[in-house]
Backbone as CSV, one residue per row, in Angstrom:
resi,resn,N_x,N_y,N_z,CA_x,CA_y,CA_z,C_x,C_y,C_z
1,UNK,0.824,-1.204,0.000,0.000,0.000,0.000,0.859,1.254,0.000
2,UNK,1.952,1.356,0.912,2.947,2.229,0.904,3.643,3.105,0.147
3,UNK,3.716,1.560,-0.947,4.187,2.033,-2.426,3.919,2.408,-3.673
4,UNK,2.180,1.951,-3.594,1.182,2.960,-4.213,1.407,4.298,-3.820
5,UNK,1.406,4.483,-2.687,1.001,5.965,-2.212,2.152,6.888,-2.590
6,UNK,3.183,6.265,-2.539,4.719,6.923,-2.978,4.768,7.464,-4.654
7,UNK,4.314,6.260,-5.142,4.240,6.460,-6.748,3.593,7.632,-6.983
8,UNK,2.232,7.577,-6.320,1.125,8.498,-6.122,1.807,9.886,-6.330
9,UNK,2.348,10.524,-5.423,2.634,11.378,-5.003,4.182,11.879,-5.719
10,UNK,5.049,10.735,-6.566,5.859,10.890,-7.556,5.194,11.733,-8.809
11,UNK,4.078,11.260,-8.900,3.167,11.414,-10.345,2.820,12.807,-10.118
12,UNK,2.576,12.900,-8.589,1.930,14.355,-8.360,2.551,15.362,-8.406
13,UNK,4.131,15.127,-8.196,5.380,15.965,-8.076,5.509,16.036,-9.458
14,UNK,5.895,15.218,-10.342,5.701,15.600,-11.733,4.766,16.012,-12.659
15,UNK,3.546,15.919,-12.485,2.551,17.035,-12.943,2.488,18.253,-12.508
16,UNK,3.453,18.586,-11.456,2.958,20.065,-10.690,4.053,20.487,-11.701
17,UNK,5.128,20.137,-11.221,6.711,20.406,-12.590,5.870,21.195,-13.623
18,UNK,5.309,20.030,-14.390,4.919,20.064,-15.937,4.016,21.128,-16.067
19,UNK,2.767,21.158,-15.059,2.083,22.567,-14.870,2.635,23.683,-14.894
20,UNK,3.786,24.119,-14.138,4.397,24.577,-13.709,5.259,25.568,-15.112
21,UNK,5.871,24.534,-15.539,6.451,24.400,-16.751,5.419,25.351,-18.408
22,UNK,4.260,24.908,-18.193,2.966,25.007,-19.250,2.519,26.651,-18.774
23,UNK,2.481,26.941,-17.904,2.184,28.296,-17.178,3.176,29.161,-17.415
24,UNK,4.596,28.476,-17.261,5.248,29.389,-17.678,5.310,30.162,-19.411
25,UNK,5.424,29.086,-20.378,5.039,28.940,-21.638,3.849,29.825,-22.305
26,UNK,3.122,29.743,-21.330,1.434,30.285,-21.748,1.706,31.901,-21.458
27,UNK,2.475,32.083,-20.527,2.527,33.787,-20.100,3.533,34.253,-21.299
28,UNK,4.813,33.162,-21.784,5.920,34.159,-22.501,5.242,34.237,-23.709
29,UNK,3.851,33.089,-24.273,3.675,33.085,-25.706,2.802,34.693,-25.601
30,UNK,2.099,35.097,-24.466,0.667,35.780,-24.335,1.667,37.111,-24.595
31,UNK,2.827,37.160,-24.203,3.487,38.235,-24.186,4.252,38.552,-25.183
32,UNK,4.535,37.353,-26.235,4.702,37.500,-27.489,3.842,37.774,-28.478
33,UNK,2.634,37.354,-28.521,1.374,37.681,-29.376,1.078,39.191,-29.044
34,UNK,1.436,39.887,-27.554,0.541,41.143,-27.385,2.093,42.142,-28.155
35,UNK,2.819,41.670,-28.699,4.300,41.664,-29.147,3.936,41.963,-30.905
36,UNK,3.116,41.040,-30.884,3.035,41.091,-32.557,1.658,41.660,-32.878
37,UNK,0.918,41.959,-32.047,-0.613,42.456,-31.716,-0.257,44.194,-32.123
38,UNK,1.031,44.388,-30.803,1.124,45.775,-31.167,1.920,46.005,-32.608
39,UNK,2.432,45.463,-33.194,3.596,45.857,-34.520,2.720,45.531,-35.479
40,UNK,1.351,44.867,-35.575,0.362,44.756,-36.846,-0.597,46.157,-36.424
41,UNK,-0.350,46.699,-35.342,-1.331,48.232,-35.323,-0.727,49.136,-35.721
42,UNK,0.356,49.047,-35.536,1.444,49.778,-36.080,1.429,49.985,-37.796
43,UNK,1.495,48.644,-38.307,1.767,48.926,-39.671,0.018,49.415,-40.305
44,UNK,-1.000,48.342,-39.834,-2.298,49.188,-39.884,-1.995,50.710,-40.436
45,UNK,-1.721,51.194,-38.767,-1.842,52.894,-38.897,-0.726,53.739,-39.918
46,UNK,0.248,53.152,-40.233,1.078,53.578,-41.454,0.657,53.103,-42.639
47,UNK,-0.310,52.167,-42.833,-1.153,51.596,-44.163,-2.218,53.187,-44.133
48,UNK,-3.126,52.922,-43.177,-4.083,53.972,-43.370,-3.185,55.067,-43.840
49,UNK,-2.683,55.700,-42.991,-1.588,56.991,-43.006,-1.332,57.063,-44.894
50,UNK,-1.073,55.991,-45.414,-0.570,56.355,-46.788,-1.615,55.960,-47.807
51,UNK,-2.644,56.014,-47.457,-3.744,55.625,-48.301,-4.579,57.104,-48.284
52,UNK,-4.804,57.592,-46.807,-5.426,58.605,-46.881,-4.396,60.015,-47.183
53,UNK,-2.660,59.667,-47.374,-2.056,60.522,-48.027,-2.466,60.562,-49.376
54,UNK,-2.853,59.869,-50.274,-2.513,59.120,-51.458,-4.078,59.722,-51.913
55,UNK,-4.690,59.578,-51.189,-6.439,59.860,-51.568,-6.612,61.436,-51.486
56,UNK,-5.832,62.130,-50.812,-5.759,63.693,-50.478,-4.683,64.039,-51.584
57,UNK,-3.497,63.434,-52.485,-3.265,64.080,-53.189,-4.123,63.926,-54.695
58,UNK,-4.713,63.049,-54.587,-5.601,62.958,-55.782,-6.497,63.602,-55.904
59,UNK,-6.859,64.052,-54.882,-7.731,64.511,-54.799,-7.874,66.494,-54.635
60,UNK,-6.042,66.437,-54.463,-5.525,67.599,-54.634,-5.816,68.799,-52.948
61,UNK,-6.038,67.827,-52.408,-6.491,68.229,-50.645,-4.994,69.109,-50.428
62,UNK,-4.036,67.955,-50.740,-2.691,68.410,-49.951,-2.632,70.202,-50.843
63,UNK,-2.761,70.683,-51.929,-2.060,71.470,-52.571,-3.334,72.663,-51.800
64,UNK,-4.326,72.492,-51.719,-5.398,73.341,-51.124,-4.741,73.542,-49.631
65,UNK,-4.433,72.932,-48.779,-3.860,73.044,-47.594,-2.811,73.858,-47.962
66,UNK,-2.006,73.339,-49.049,-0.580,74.076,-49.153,-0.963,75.514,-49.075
67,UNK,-1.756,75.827,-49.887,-2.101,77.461,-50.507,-2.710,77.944,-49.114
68,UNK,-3.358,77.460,-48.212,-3.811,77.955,-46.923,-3.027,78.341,-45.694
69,UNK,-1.885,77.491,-45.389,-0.878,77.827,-44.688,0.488,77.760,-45.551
């Protein structure tokens, strides 16, 4: 019976490890995704940025501004 209970509690020591281990993993990936989360908003807002440059000179916005200030 003894040696059930030993095993037992081997198994239990090594799942806490492995938990242990998985928790750690789960925080560095969460902190890598909020990593690549921010550098795709980034390029987003420099996409917009040159689309709505691009739509204001066609549209000849920028040269009307120019003549205003």
């Amino acid at each position: 019976m003894e040696d059930r209970v030993i095993r037992l509690e081997e198994r239990v020591n090594y799942h806490e490890k492995e938990i242990s281990e998985i928790k750690g993993t789960t925080k560095m990936l969460g902190e890598k995704l909020e990593s690549i989360n921010s550098t795709l908003r980034a390029v987003k807002n420099w996409i917009i940025g040159a689309v709505f440059l691009a739509v204001a000179q066609q549209l000849g916005i920028l040269n009307l501004l120019k003549a205003l200030f």
